[in-house]
C-alpha positions as CSV (number, residue, x, y, z in Angstrom):
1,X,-51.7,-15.4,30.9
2,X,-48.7,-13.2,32.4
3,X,-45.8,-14.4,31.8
4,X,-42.5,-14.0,33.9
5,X,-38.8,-15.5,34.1
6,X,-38.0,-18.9,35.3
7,X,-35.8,-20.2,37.3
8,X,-33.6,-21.0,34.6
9,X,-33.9,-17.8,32.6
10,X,-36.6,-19.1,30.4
11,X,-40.5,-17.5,30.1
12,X,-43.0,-19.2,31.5
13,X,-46.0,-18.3,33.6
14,X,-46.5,-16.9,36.8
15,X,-47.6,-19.2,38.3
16,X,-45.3,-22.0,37.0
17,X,-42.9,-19.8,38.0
18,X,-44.3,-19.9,41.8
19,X,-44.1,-23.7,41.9
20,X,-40.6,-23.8,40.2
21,X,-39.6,-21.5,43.6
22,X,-41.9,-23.4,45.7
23,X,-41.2,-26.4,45.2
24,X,-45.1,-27.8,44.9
25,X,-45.3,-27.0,47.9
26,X,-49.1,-27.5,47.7
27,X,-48.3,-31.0,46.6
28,X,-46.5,-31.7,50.0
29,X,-47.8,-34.0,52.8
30,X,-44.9,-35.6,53.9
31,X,-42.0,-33.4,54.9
32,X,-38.3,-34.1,57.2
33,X,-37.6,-37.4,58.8
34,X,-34.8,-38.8,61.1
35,X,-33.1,-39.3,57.4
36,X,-31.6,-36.6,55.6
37,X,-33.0,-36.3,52.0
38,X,-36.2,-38.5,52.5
39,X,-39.4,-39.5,54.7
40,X,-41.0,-42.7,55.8
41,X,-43.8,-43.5,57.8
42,X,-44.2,-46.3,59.9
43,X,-44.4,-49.9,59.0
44,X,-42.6,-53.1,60.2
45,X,-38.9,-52.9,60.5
46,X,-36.7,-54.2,58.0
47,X,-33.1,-54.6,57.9
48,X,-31.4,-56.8,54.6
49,X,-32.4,-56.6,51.5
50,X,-33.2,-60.3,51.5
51,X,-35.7,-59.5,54.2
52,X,-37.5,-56.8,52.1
53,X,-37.9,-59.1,49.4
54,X,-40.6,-61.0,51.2
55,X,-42.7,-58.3,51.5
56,X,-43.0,-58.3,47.8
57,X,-45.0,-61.5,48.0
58,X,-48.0,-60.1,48.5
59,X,-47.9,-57.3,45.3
60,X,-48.5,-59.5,42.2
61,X,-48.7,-56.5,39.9
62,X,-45.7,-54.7,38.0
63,X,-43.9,-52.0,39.3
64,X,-45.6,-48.7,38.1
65,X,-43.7,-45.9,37.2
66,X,-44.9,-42.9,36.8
67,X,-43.3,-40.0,35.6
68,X,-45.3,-36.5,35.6
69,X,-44.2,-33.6,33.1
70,X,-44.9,-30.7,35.3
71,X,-45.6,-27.6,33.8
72,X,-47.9,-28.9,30.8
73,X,-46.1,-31.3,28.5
74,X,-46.9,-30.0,24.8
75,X,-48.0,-33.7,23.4
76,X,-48.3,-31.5,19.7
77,X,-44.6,-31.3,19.3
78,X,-44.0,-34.5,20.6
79,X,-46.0,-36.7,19.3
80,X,-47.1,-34.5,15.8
81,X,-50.4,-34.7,14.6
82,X,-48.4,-34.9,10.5
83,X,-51.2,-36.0,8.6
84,X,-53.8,-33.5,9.9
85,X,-53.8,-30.8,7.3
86,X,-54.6,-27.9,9.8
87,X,-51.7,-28.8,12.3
88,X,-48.9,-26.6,10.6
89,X,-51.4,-23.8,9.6
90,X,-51.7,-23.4,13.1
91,X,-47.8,-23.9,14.0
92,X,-46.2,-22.7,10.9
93,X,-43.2,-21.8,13.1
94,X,-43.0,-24.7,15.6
95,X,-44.4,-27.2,14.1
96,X,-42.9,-30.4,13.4
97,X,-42.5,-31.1,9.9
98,X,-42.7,-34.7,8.3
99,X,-39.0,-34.0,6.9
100,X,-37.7,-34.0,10.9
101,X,-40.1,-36.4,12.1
102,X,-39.7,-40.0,13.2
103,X,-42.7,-41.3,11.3
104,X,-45.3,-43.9,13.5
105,X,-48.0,-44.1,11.1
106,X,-49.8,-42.5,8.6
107,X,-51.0,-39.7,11.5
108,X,-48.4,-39.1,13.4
109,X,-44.4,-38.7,13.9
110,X,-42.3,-38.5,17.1
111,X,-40.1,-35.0,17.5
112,X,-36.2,-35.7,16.3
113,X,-35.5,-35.2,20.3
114,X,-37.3,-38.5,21.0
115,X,-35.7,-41.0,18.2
116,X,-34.2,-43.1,20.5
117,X,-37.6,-44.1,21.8
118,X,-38.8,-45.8,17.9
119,X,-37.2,-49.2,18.5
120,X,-39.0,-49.9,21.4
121,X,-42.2,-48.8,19.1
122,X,-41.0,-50.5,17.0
123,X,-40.6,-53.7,19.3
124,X,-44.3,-53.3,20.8
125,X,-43.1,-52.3,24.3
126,X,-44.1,-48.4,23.7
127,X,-47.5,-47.0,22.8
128,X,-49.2,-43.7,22.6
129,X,-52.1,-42.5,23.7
130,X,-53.1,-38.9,22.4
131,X,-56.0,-36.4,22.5
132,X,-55.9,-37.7,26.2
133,X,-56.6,-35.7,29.5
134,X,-59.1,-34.8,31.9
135,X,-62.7,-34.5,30.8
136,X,-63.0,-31.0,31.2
137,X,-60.1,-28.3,30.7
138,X,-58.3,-26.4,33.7
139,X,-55.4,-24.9,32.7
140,X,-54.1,-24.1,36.3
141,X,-51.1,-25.7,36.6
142,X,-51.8,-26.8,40.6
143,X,-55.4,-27.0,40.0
144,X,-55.2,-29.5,37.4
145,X,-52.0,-31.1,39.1
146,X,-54.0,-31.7,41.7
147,X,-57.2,-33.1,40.0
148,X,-55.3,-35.1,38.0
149,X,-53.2,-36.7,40.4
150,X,-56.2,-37.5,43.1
151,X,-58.1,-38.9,40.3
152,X,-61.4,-38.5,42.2
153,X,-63.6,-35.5,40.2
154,X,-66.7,-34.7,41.4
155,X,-66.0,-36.4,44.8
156,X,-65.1,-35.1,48.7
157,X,-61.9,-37.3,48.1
158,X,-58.5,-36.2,48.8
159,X,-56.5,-39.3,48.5
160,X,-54.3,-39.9,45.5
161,X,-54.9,-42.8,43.1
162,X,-52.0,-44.9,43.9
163,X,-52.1,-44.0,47.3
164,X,-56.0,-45.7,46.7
165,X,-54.2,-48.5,44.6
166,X,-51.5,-49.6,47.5
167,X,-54.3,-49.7,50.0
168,X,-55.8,-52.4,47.6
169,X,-53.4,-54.9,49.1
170,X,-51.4,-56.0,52.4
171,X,-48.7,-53.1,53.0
172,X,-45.5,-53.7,51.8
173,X,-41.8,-52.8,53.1
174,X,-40.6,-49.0,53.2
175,X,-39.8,-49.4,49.4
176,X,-42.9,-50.2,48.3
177,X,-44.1,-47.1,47.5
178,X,-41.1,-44.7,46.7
179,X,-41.0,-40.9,45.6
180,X,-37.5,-40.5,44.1
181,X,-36.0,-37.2,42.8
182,X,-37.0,-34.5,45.5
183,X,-38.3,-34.9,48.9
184,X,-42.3,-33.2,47.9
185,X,-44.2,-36.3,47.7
186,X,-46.6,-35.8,44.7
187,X,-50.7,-36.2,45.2
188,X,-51.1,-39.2,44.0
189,X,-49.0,-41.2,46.6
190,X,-51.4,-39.4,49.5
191,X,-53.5,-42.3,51.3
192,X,-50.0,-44.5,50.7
193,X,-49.6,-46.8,53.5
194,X,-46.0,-45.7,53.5
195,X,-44.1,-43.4,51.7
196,X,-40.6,-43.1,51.2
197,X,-39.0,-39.9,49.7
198,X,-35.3,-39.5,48.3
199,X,-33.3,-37.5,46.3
200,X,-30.8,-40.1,45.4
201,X,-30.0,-43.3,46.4
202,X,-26.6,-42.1,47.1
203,X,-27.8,-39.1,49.1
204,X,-30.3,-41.3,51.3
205,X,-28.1,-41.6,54.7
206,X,-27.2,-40.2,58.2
207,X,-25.9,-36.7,57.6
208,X,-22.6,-37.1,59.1
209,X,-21.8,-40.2,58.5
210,X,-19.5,-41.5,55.7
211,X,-18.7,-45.5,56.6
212,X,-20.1,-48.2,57.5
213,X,-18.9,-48.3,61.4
214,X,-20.5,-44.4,62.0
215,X,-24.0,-45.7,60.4
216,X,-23.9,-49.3,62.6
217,X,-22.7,-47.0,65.8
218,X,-26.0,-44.3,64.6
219,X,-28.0,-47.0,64.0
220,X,-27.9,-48.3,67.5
221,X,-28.2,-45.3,68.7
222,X,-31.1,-44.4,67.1
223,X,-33.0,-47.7,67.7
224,X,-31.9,-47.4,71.4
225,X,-32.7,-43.7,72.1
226,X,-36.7,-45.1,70.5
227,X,-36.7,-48.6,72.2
228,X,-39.6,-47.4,74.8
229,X,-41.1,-44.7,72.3
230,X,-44.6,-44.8,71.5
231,X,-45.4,-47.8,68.7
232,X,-45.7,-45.6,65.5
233,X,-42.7,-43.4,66.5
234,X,-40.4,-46.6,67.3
235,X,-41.7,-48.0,64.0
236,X,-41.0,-45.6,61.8
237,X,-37.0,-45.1,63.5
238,X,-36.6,-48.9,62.9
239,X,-38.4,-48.9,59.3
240,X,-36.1,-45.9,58.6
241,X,-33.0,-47.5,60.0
242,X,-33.9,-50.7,58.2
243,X,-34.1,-48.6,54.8
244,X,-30.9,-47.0,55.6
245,X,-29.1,-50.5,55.8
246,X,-30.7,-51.9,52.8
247,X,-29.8,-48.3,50.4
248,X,-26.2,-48.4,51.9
249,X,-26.3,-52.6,51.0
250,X,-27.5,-51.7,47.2
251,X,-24.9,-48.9,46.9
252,X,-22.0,-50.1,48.1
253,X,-20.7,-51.1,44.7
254,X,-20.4,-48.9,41.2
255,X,-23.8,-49.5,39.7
256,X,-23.3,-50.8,35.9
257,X,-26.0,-50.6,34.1
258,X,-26.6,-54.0,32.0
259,X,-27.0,-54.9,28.4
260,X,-24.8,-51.9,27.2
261,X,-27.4,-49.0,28.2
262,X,-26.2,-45.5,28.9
263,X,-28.0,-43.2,30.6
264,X,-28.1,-39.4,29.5
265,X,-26.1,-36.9,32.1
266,X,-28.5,-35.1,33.8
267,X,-31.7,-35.0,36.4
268,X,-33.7,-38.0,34.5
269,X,-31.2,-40.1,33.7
270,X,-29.5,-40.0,37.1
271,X,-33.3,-41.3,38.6
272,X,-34.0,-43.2,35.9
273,X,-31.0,-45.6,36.8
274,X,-31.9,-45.5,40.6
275,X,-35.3,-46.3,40.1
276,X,-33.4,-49.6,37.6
277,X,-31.1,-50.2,40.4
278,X,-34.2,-50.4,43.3
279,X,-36.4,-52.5,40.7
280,X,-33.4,-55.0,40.0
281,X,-32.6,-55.2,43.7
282,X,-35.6,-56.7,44.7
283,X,-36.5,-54.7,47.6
284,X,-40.0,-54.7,46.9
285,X,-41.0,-51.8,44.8
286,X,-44.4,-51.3,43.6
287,X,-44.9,-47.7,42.7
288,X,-42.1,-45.2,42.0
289,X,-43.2,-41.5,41.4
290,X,-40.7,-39.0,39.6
291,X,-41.3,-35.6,38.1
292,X,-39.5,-33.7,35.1
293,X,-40.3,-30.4,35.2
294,X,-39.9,-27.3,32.9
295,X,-42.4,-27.8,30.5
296,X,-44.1,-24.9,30.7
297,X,-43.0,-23.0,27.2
298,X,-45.3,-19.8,26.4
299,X,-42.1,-18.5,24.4
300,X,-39.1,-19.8,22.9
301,X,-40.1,-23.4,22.3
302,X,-38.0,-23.7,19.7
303,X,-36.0,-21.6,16.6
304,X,-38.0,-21.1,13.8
305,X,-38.9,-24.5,11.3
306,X,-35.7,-26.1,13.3
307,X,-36.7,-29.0,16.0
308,X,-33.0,-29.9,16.4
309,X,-32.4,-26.9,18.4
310,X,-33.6,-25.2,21.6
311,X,-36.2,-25.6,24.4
312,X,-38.4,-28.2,23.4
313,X,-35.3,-30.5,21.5
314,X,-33.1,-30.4,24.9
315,X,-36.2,-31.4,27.0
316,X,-37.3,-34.4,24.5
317,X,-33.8,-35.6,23.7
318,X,-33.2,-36.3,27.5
319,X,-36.4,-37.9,27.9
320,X,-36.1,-40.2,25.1
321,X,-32.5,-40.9,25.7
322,X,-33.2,-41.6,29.3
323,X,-36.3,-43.9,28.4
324,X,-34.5,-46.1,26.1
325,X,-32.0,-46.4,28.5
326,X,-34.4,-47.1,30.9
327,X,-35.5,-50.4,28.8
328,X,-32.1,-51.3,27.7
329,X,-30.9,-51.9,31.7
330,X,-33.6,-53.3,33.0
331,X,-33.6,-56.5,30.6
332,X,-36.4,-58.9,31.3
333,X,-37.6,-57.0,34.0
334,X,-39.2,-55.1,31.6
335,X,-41.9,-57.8,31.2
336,X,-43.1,-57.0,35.2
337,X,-42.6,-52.8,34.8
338,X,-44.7,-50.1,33.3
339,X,-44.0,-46.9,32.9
340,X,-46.6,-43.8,32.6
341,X,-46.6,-40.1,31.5
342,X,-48.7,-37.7,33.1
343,X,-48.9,-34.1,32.7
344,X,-51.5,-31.5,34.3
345,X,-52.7,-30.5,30.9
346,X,-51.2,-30.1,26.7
347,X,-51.0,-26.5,25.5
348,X,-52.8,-24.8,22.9
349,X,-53.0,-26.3,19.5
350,X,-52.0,-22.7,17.5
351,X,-48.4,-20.9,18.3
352,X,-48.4,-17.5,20.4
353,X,-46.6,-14.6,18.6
354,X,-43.4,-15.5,20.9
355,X,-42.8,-19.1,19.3
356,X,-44.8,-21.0,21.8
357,X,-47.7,-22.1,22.9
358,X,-50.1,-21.4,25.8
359,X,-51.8,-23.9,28.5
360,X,-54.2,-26.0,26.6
361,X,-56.1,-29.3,27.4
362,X,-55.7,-32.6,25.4
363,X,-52.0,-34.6,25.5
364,X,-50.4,-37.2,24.6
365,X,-48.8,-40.1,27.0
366,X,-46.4,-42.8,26.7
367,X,-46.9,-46.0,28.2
368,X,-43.8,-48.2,28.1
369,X,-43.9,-52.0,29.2
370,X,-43.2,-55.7,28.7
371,X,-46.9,-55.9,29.2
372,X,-47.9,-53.5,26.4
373,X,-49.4,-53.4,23.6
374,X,-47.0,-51.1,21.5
375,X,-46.4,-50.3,18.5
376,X,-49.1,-47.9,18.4
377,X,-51.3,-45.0,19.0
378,X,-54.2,-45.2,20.9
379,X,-57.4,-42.6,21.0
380,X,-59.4,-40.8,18.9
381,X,-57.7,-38.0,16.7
382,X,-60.2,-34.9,17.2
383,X,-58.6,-32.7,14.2
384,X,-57.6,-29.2,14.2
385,X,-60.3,-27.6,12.4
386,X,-61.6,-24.4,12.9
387,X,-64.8,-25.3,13.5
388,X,-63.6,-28.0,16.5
389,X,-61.1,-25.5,17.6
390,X,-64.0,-22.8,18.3
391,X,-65.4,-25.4,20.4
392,X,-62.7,-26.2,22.3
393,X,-61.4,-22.5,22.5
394,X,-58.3,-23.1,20.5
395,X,-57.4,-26.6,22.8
396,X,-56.8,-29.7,21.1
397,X,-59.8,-31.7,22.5
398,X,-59.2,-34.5,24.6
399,X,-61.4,-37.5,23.7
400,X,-59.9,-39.8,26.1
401,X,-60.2,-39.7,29.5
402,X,-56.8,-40.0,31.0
403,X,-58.9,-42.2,34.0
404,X,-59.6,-45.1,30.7
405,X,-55.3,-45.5,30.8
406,X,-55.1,-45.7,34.7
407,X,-57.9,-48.1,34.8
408,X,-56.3,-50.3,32.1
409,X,-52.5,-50.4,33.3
410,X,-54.7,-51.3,36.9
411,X,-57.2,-54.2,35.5
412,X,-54.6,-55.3,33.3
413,X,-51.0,-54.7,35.1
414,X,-52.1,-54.9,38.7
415,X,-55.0,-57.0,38.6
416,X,-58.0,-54.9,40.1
417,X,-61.2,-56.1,40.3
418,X,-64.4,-54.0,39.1
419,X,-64.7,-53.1,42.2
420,X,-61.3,-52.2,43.1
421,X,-61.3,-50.0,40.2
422,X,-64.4,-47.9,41.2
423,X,-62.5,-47.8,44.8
424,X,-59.2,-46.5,43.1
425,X,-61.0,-44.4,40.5
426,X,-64.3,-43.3,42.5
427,X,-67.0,-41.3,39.9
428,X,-65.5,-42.9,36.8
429,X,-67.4,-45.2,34.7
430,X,-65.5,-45.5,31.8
431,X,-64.1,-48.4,31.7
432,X,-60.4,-49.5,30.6
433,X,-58.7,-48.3,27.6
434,X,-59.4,-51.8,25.6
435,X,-56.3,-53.3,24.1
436,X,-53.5,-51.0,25.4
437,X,-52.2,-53.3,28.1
438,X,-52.2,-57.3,28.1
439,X,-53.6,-58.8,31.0
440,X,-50.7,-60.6,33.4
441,X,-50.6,-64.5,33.3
């Protein structure tokens, strides 16, 4: 693997590298729109956020959020396999030690950067599923992006899996399927009745207008200049108009996050507590996509025997911090959320001569929820040996299918049928991942 300068003066891959400039641009279907920052195709126009809410009758399921580590999350430093005798043989330089370690059991420890995320462990509303991923390895990163996210291997299928899940019911308002963070819409949403893609609520407007009086007077202007336009391209103007109104209704105030909760400065905190903000507001948001990206560390992971320091301790510590956060604000909407990790593929189970490690296969996720069944860590530990990691060509082995956690969180969280799931997850038999999610009243 050749490795090559990132955008922010870290080694990674080339080709990690490329998407970092690219933006995913192999990722995108849905590009522009009459909005700056975002894009929306066409459903019914709304215009109040008391009017969106009724199109949240029809979605009985939580809101599912899933965030996607691009760049190949290492699940060995941050969940750490402490019990398996091999583990710091193989990372005598990176590897987390039980001394560090926020213990879980008598397996496995989070990294120091993730210690805000114990309590909710602790409180049942976290678990962990490791050795996880797609049946086979691919250690492209867009390759496996891609497979992953369509969740349809070994088909002619090129729609995403929540793009398959939201065509399960009646389509809901522009909100109910949102891609926050960056305008590339991600492969799972493709096959989304409706899309809608923003940086930040705050940045979702008019260019050019700053009040309330420009946006009524471009408003109007907009709806008139479309009034005789063909149906789809009038009813994506009004939709867009309508989800204009309703962001300018939910920001128009200081947003305070409840219950004491403080998000973390930077990228993930500051979507973290829009996605909060959308979910409280009731504007009838089913699936919210977000990435965090610069995962991908073939050098430098971290200084040698010290996790408190470095690549992999700034990553974790926002993502825990901004998780726990997360919970904290959104109270007892909690119970009707869940929240999903996803990353293309783990890394390699030994440490390269440069302090870190290469792409792998097998992962760990976090599934976070109200309607989870936390508290602990799901799968089947594989082990490090020699003799396993010949097999797997130095991988950690990934003995769950990552498909067994989708079609759980959507039996269990969303209520699809048997049949609905071999619609949303086409060529997978698996089943569920037993146990990891309760079933909603």
């Amino acid at each position: 693997m050749t490795t090559t300068t990132t955008t922010d003066g870290r080694a990674g891959c080339d080709e990690c590298a490329r998407s970092d400039r690219d933006g995913f641009t192999r990722r995108t279907f849905l590009r522009g729109a009459a909005a700056a920052g975002a894009a929306i195709v066409a459903l019914p126009a709304l215009e109040t956020v008391s009017a969106q809410a009724a199109y949240a009758a029809g979605w009985t399921g939580d809101t599912i959020v899933v965030i996607s580590f691009r760049g190949g999350f290492d699940g060995l430093s941050a969940v750490a396999p402490l019990g398996d005798p091999d583990y710091l043989k193989l990372r005598p330089n990176i590897g987390i030690r039980a001394a560090a370690a926020t213990p879980l059991d008598a397996m496995f420890g989070l990294h120091p950067g993730l210690a805000a995320l114990k309590p909710l462990y602790d409180s049942k509303s976290l678990a962990i599923v490791h050795a996880t991923g797609m049946p086979s390895p691919n250690r492209s990163h867009f390759d496996a992006m891609v497979e992953m996210e369509e969740a349809a291997l070994g088909t002619a299928i090129r729609t995403g899996w929540i793009g398959r899940t939201m065509g399960l019911s009646d389509p809901g308002g522009p909100f109910a399927t949102v891609q926050i963070g960056g305008t590339d819409v991600p492969d799972a949403l493709r096959g989304s009745p409706s899309v809608l893609s923003m940086y930040r609520l705050r940045d979702f407007s008019i260019d050019g207008v700053g009040n309330a009086s420009d946006r009524a007077r471009w408003s109007a202007a907009l709806s008139a200049l479309h009034s005789t336009a063909p149906a789809a391209v009038k009813s994506a103007t009004d939709t867009t108009v309508g989800a204009l109104a309703t962001v300018a209704s939910i920001t128009a105030t200081t947003y305070k996050p409840a219950n004491g909760a403080v998000y973390p400065a930077g990228d993930l905190g500051d979507t973290l507590k829009d996605v909060a903000r959308l979910i409280k507001a009731g504007v009838g948001l089913q699936a919210v996509t977000l990435d965090v990206g610069n995962w991908d560390m073939h050098a430098g992971l971290a200084p040698t025997n010290n996790p408190r320091s470095g690549w992999m301790w700034d990553q974790l510590s926002e993502v825990g911090a901004a998780l726990a956060a997360f919970a904290k604000d959104l109270g007892p909407k909690l119970d009707t959320t869940t929240v999903l990790t996803m990353s293309e593929f783990g890394r390699r189970a030994y440490e390269n001569e440069s302090n870190g490690v290469d792409h792998g296969w097998g992962n760990a996720c976090f599934v976070l929820g109200g309607g989870v069944n936390g508290g602990k860590v799901y799968g089947t530990w594989p082990g490090l040996t020699k003799a396993k990691l010949d097999y797997t060509d130095g991988d950690l082995e990934a003995t769950t299918d990552y498909r067994a956690v989708l079609a759980d969180i959507l039996k269990n969280r969303v209520g699809a049928s048997v049949g609905q799931l071999a619609t949303v997850l086409p060529g997978y038999s698996g089943g569920p991942l037993v146990g990891l999610t309760k079933a909603k009243a």
